[in-house]
Biopython code that builds the backbone (N, CA, C, O; Angstrom):
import numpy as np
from Bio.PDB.StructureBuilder import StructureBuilder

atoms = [
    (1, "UNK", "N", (13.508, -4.430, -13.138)),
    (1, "UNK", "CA", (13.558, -3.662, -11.901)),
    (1, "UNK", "C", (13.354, -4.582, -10.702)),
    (1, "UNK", "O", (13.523, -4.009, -9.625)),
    (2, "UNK", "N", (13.085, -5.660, -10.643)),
    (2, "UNK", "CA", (12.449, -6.668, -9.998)),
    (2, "UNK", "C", (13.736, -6.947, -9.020)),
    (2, "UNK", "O", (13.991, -6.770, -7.829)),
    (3, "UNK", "N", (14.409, -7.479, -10.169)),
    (3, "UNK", "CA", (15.519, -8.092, -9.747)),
    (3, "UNK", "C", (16.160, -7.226, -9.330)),
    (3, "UNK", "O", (17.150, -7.767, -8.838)),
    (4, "UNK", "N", (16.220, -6.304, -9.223)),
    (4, "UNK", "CA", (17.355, -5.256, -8.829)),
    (4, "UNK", "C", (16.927, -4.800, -7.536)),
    (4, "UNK", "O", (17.799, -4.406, -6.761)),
    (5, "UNK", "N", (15.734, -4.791, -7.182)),
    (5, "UNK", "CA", (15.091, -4.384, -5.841)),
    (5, "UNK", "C", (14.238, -5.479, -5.252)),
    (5, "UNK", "O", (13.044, -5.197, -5.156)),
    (6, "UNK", "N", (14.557, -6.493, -4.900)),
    (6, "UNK", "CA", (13.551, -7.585, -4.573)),
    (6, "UNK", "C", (13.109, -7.489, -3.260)),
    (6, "UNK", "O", (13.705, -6.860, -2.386)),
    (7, "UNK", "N", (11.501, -8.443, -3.024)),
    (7, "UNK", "CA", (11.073, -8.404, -1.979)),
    (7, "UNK", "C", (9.830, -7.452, -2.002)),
    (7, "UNK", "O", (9.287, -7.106, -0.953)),
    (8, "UNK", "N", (9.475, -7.113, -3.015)),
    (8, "UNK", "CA", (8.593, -6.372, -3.040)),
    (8, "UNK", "C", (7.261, -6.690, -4.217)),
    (8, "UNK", "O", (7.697, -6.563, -5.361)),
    (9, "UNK", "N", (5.964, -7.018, -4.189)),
    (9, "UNK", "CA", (5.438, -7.658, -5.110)),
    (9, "UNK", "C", (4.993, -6.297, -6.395)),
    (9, "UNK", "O", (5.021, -5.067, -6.351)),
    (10, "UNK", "N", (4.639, -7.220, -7.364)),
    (10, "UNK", "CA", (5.074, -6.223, -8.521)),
    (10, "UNK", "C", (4.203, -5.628, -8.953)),
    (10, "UNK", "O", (4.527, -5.051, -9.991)),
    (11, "UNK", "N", (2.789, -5.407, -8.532)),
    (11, "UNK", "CA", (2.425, -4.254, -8.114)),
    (11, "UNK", "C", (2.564, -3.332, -7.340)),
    (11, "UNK", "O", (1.649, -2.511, -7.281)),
    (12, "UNK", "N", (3.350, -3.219, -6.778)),
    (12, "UNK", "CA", (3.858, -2.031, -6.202)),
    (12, "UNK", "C", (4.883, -1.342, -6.718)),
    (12, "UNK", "O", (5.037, -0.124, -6.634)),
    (13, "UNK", "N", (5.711, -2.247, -7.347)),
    (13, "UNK", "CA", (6.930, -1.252, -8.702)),
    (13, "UNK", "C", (6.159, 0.031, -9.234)),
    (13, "UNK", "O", (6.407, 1.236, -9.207)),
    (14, "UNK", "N", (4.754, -1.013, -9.903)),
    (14, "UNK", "CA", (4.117, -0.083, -10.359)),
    (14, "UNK", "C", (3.418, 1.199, -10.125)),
    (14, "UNK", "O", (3.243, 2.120, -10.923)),
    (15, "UNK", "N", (2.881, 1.048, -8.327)),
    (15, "UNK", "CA", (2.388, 1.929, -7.866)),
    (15, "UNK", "C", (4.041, 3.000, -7.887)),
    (15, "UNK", "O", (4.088, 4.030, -8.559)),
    (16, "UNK", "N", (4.627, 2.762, -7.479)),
    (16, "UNK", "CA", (6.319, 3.257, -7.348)),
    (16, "UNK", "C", (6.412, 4.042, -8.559)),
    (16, "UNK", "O", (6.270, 5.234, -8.287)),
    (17, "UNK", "N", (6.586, 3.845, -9.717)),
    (17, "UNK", "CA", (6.894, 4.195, -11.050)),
    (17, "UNK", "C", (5.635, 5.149, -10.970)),
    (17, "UNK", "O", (5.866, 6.357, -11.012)),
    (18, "UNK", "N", (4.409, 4.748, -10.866)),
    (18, "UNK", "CA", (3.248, 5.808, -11.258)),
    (18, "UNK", "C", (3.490, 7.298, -10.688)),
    (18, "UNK", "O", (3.466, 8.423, -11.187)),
    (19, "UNK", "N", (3.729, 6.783, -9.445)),
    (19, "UNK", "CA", (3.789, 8.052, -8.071)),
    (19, "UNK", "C", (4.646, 9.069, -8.474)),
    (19, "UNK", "O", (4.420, 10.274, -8.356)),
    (20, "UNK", "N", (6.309, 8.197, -9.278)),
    (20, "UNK", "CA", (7.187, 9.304, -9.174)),
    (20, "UNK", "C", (6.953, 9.741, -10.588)),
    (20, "UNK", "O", (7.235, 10.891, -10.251)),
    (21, "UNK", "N", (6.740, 9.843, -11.630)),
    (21, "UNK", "CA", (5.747, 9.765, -13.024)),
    (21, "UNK", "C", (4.688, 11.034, -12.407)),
    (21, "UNK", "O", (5.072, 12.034, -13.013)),
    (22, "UNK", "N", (4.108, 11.242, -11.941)),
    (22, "UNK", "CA", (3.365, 11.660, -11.646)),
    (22, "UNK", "C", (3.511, 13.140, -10.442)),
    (22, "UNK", "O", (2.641, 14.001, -10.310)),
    (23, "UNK", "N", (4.911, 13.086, -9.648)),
    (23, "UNK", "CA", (5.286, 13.324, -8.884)),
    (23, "UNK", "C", (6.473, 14.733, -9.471)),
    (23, "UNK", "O", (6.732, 15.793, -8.901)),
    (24, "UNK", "N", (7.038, 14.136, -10.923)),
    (24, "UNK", "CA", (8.006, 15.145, -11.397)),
    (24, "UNK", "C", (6.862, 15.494, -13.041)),
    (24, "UNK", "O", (7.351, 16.033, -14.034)),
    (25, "UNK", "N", (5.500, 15.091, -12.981)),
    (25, "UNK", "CA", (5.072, 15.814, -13.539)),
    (25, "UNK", "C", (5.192, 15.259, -15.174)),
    (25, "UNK", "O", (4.626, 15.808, -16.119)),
    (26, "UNK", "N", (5.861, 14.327, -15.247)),
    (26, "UNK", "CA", (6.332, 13.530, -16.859)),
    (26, "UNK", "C", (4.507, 12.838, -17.383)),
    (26, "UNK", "O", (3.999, 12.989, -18.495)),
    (27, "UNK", "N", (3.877, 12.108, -16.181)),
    (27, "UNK", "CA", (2.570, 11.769, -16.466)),
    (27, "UNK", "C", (1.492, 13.005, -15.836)),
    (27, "UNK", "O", (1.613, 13.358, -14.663)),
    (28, "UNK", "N", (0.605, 13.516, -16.598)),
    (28, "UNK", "CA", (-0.283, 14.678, -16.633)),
    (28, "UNK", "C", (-1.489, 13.801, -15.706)),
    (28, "UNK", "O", (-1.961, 12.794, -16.233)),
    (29, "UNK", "N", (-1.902, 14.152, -14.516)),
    (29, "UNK", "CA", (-2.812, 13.477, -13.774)),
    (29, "UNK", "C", (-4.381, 13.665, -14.330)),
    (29, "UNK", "O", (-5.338, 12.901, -14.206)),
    (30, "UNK", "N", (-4.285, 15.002, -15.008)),
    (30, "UNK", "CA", (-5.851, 15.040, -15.587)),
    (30, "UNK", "C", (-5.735, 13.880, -16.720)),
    (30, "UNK", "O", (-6.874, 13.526, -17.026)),
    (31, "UNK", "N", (-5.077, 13.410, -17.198)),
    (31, "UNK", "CA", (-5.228, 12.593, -18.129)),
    (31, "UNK", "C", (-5.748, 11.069, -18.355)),
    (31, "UNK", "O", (-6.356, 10.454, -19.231)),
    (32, "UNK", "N", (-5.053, 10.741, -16.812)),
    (32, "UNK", "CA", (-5.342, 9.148, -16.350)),
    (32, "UNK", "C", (-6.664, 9.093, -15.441)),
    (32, "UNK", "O", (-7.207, 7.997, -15.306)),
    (33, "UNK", "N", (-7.341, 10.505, -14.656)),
    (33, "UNK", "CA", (-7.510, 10.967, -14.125)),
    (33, "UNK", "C", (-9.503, 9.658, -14.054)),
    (33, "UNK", "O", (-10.215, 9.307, -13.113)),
    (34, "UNK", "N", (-9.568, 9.432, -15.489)),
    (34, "UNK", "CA", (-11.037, 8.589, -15.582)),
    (34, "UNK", "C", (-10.391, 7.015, -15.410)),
    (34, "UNK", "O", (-10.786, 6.137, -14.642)),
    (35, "UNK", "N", (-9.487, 6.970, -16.195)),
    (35, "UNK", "CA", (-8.784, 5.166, -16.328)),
    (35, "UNK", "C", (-8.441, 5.159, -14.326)),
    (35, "UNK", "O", (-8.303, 3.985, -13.981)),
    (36, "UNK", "N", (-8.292, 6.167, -13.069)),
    (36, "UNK", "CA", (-7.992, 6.138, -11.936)),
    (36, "UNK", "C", (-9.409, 5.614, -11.376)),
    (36, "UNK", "O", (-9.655, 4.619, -10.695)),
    (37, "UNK", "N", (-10.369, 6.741, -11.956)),
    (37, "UNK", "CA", (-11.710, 6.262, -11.131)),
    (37, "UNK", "C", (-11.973, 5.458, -11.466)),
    (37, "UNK", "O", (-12.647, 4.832, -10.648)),
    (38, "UNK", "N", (-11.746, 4.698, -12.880)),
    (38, "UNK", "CA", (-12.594, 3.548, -12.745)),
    (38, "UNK", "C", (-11.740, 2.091, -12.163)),
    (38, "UNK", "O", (-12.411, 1.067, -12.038)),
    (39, "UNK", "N", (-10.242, 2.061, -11.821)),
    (39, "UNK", "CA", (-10.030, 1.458, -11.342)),
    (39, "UNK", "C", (-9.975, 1.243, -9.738)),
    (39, "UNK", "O", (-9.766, 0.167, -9.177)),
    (40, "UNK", "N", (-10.215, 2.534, -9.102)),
    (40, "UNK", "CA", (-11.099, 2.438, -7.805)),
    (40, "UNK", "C", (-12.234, 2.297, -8.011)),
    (40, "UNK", "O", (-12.447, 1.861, -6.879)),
    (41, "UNK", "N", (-13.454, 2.269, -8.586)),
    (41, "UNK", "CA", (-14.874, 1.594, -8.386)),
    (41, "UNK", "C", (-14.433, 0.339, -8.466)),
    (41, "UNK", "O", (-14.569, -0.347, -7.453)),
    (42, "UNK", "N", (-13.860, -0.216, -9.557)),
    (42, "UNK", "CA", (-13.574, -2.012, -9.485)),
    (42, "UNK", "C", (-12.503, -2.528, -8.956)),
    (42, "UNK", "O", (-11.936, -3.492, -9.471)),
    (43, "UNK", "N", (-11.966, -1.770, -7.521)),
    (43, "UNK", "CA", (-11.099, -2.404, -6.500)),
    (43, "UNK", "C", (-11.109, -3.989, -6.487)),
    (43, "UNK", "O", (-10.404, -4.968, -6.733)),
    (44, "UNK", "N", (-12.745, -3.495, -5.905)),
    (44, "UNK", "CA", (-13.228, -5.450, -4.934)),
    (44, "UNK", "C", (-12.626, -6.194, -6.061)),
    (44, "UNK", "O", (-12.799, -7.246, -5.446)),
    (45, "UNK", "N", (-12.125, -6.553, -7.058)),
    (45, "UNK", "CA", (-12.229, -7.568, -7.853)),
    (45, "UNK", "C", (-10.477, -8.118, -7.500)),
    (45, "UNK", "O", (-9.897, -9.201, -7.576)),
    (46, "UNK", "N", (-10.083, -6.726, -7.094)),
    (46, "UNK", "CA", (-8.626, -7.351, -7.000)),
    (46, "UNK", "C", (-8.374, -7.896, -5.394)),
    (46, "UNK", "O", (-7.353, -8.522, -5.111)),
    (47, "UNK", "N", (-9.174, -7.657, -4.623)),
    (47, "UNK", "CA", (-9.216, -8.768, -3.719)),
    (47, "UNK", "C", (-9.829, -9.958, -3.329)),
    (47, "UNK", "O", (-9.806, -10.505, -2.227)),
    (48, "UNK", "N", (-10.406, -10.311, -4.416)),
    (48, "UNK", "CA", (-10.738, -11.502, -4.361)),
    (48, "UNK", "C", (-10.261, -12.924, -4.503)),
    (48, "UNK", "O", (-10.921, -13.869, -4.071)),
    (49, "UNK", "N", (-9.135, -13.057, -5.100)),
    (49, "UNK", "CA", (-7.755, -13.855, -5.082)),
    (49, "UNK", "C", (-6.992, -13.772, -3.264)),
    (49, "UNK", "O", (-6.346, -14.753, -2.896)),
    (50, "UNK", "N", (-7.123, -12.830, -2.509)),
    (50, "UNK", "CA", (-6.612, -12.756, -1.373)),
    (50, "UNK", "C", (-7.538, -13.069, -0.145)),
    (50, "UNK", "O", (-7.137, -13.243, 1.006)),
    (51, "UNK", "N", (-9.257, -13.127, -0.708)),
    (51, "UNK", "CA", (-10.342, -14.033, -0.033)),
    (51, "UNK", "C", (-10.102, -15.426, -0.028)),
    (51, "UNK", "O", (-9.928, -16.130, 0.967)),
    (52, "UNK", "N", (-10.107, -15.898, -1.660)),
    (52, "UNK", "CA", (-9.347, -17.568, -1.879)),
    (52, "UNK", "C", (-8.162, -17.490, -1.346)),
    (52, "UNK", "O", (-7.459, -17.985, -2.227)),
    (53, "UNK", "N", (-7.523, -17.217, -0.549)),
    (53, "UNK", "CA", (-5.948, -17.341, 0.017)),
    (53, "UNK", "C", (-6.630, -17.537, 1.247)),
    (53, "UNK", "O", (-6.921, -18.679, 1.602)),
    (54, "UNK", "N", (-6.935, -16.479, 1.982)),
    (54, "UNK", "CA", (-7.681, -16.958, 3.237)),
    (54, "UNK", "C", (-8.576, -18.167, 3.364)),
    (54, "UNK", "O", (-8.395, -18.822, 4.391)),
    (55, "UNK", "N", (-9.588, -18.637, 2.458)),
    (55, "UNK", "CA", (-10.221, -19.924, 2.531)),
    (55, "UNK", "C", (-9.209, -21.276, 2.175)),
    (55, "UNK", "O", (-9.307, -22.394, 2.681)),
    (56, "UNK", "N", (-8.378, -20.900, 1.321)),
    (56, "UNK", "CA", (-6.984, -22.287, 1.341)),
    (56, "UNK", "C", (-6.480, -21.946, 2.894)),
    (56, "UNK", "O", (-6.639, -22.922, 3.627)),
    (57, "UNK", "N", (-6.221, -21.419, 3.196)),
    (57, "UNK", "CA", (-5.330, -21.168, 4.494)),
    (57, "UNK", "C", (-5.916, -21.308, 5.506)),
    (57, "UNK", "O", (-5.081, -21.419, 6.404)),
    (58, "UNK", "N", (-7.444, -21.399, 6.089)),
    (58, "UNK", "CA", (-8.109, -21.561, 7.109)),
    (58, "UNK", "C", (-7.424, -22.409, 8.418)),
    (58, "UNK", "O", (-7.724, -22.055, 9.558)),
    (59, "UNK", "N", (-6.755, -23.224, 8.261)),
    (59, "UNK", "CA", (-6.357, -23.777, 9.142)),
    (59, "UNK", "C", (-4.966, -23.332, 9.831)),
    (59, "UNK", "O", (-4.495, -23.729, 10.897)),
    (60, "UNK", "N", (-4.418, -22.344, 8.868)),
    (60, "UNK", "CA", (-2.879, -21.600, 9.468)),
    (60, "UNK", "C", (-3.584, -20.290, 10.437)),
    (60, "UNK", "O", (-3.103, -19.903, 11.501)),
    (61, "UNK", "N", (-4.830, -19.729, 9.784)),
    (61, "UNK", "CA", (-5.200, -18.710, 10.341)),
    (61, "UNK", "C", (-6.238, -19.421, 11.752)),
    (61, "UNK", "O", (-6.047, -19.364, 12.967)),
    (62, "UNK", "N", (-7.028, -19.882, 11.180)),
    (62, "UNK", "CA", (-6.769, -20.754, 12.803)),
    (62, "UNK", "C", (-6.231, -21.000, 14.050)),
    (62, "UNK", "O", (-6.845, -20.931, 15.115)),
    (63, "UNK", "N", (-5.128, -21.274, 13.901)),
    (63, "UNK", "CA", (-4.537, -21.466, 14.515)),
    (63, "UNK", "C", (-3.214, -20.209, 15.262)),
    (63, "UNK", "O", (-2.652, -20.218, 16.358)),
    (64, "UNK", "N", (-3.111, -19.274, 14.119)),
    (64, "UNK", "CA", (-2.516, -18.021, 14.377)),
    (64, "UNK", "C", (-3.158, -16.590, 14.097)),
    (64, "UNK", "O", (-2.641, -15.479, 13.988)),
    (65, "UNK", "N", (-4.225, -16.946, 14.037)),
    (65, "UNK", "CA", (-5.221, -15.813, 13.540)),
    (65, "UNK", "C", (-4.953, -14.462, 14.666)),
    (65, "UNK", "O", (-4.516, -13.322, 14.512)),
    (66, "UNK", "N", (-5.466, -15.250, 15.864)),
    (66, "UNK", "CA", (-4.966, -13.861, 17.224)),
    (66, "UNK", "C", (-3.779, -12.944, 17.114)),
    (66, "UNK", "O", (-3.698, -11.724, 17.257)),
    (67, "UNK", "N", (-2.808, -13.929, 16.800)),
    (67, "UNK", "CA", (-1.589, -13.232, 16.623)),
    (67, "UNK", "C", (-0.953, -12.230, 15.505)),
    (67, "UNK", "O", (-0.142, -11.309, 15.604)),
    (68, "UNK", "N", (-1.879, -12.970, 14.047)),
    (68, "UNK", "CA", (-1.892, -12.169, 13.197)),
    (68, "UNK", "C", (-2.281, -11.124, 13.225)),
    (68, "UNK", "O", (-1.686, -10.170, 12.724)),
    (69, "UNK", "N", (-3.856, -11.031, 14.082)),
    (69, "UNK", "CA", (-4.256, -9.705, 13.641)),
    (69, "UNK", "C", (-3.565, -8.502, 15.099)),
    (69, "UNK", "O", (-3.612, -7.272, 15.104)),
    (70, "UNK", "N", (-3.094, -9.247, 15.965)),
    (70, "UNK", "CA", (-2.318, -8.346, 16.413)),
    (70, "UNK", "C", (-1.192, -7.633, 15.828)),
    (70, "UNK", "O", (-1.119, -6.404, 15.802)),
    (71, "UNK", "N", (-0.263, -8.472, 15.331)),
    (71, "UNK", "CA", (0.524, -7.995, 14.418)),
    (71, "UNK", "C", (-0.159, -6.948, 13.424)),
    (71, "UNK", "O", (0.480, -5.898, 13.362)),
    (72, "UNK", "N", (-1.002, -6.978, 12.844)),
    (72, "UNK", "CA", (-1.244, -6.186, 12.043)),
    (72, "UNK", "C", (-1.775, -5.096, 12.790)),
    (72, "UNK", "O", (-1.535, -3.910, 12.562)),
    (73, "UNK", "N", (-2.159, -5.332, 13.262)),
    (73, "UNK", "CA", (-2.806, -3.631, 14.381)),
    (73, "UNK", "C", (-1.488, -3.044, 14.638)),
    (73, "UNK", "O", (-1.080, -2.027, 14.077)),
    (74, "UNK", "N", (-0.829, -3.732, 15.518)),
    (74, "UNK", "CA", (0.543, -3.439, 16.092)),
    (74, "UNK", "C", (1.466, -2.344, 15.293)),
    (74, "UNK", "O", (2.074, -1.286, 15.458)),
    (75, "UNK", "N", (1.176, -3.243, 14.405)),
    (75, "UNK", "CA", (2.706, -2.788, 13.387)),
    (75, "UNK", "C", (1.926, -1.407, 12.303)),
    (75, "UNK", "O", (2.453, -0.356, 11.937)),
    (76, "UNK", "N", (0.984, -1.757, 12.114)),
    (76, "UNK", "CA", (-0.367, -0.263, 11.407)),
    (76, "UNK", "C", (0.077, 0.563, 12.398)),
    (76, "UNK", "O", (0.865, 1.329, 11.844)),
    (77, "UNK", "N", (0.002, 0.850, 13.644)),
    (77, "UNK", "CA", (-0.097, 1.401, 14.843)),
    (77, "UNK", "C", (1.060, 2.342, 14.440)),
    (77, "UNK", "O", (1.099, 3.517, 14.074)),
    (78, "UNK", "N", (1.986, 1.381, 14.646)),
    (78, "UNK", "CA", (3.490, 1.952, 14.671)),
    (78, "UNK", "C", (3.852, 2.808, 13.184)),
    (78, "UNK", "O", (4.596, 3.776, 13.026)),
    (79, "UNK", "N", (3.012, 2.043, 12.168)),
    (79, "UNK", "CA", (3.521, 2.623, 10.497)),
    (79, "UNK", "C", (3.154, 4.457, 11.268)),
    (79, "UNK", "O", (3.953, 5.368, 11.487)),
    (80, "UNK", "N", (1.952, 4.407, 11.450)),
    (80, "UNK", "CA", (0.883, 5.585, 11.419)),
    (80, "UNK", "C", (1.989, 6.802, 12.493)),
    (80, "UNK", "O", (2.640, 7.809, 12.217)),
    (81, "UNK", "N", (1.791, 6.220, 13.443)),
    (81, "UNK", "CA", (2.290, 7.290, 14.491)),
    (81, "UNK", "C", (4.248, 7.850, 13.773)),
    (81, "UNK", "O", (4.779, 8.929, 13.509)),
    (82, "UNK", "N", (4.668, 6.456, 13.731)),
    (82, "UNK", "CA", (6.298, 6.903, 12.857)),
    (82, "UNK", "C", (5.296, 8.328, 11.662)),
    (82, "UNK", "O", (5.206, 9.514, 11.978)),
    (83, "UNK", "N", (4.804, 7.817, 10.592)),
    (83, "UNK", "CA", (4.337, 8.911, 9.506)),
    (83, "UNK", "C", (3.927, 10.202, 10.286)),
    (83, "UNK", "O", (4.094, 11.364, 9.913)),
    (84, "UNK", "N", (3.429, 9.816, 11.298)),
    (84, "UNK", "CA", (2.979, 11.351, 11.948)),
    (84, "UNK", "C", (4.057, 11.813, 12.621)),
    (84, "UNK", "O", (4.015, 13.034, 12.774)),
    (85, "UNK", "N", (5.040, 11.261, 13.096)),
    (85, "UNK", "CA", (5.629, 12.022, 14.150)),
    (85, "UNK", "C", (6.904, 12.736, 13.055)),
    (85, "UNK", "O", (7.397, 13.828, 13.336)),
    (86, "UNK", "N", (7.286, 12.039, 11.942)),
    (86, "UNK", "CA", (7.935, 12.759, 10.885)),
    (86, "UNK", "C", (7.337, 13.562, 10.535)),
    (86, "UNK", "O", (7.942, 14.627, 10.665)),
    (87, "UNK", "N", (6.119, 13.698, 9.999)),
    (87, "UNK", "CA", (5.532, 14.692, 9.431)),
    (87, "UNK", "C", (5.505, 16.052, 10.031)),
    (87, "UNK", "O", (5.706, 17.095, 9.410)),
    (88, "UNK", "N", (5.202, 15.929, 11.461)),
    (88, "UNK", "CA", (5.129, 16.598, 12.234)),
    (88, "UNK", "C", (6.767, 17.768, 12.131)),
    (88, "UNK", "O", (6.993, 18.868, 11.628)),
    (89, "UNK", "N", (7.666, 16.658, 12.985)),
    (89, "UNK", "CA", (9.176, 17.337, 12.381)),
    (89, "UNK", "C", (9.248, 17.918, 11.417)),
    (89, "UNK", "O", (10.002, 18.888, 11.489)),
    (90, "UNK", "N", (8.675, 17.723, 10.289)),
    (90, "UNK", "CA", (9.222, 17.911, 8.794)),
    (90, "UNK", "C", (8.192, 19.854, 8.849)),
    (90, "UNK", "O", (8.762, 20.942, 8.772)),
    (91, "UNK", "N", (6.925, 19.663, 8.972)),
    (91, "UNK", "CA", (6.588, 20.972, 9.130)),
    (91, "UNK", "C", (6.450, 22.036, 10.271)),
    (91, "UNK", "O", (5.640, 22.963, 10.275)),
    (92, "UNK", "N", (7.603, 21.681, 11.478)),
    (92, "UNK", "CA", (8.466, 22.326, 12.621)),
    (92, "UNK", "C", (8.777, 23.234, 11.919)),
    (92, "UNK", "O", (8.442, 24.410, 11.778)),
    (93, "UNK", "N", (10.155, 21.872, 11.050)),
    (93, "UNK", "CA", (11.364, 22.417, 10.171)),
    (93, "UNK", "C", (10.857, 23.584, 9.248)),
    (93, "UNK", "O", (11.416, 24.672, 9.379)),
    (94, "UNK", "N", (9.646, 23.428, 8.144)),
    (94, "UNK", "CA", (9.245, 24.316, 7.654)),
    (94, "UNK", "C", (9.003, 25.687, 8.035)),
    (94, "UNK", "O", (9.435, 26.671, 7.434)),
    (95, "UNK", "N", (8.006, 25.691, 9.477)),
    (95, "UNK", "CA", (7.595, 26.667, 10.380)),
    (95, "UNK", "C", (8.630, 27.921, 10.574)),
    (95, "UNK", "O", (8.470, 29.130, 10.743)),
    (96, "UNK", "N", (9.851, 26.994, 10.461)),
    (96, "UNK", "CA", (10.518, 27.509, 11.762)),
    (96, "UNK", "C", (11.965, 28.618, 11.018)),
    (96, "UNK", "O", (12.736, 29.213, 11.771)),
]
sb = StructureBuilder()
sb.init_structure("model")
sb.init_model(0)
sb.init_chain("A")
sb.init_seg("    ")
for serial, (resi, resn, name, xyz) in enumerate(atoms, 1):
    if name == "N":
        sb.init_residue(resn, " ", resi, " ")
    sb.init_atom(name, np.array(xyz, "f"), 0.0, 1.0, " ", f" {name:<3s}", serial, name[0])
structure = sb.get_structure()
């Protein structure tokens, strides 16, 4: 599937596959429902590889750090309000 849709890291296929699995009802959510919680209590562990990325990188973020985290506000900003302002449309359309 990788190859067929690239650009996207491969945990997220997975989140992708789970959602729609889950979405038409083929995976039963009470089922995974303990293997879910316990992989949200032990989040932190999967960012800790992306802490060591930031300490190798200290000197790129350094130097572009301001800009980064504007970008990331920026563009969060924009994800959020786009999701709302569809959403919004979408239950007009319903309303109406």
């Amino acid at each position: 599937m990788r190859y067929a849709i690239s650009g996207l890291p491969a945990s997220l296929y997975g989140m992708i596959v789970f959602a729609v699995l889950l979405h038409f009802r083929i995976c039963d959510a009470q089922r995974v429902k303990l293997s879910i919680t316990w992989a949200i209590r032990n989040m932190g562990i999967c960012f800790v590889p992306a802490g060591v990325g930031i300490i190798e990188h200290f000197e790129l973020i350094k130097s572009y750090g301001v800009a980064l985290v504007t970008i990331i506000f920026l563009t969060t900003f924009l994800l959020l309000t786009f999701v709302g302002v569809i959403y919004q449309q979408i239950e007009n359309k319903e309303q109406a």
